[in-house]
Each structure stands twice: as C-alpha cells, then as structure tokens.
N, C-alpha and C positions, 0 to 999 in steps of 0.2 A: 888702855887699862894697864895696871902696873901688879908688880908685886913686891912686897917689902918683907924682910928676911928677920928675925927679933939676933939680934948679938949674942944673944944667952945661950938661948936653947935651938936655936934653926926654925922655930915654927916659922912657915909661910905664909903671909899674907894677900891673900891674891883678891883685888881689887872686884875683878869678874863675880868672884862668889859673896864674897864678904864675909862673914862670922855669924850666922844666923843665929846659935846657939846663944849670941850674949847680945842680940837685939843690934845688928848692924846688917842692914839689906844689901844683896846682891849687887852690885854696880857700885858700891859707896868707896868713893876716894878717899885714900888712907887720910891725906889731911882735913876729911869732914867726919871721920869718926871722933865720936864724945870724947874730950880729954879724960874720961875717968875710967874709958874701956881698957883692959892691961891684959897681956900676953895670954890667950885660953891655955897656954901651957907650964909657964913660970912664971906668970902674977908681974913683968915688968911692965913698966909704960909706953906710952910710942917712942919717947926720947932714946929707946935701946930699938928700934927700927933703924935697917939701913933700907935704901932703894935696892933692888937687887937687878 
C-alpha cells in the first residue's frame, strides 16, 4: 500500500485508510478511486497527486 502526497496542500493520501469521509474504503488504491473524488482539503484532483 502506498501513499500519495496532493502538490497543493500536502494532504496525505494513505492507501491503508482510504478517505472514508468522501465514500473511498480502506485499502482503496489511489488509481481505483472515482475520477470525481478531489482533494478533502483543496478541492484538487488526482492529476495534482504525486506517489510519495
């Protein structure tokens, strides 16, 4: 499991937990989250995700 870093703002993306709060399960690999899901901190998209 990985974690991906947003370019913006630093939110962390950690693959382990996932983002419950916007409807993305625990375990979920960054590239099977919904393309509509955007940054829970600065509204970007994955395309402002680096791997970290």
């Amino acid at each position: 499991m990985a974690k991906y870093v947003c370019n913006v703002c630093g939110y962390v993306y950690d693959e382990i937990l996932g983002d419950e709060e916007n409807n993305v399960k625990a375990g979920t690999k960054f590239e099977d989250i919904h393309d509509e899901w955007l940054c829970p901190l600065c509204s970007v998209g994955k395309e402002d995700f680096s791997k970290e």
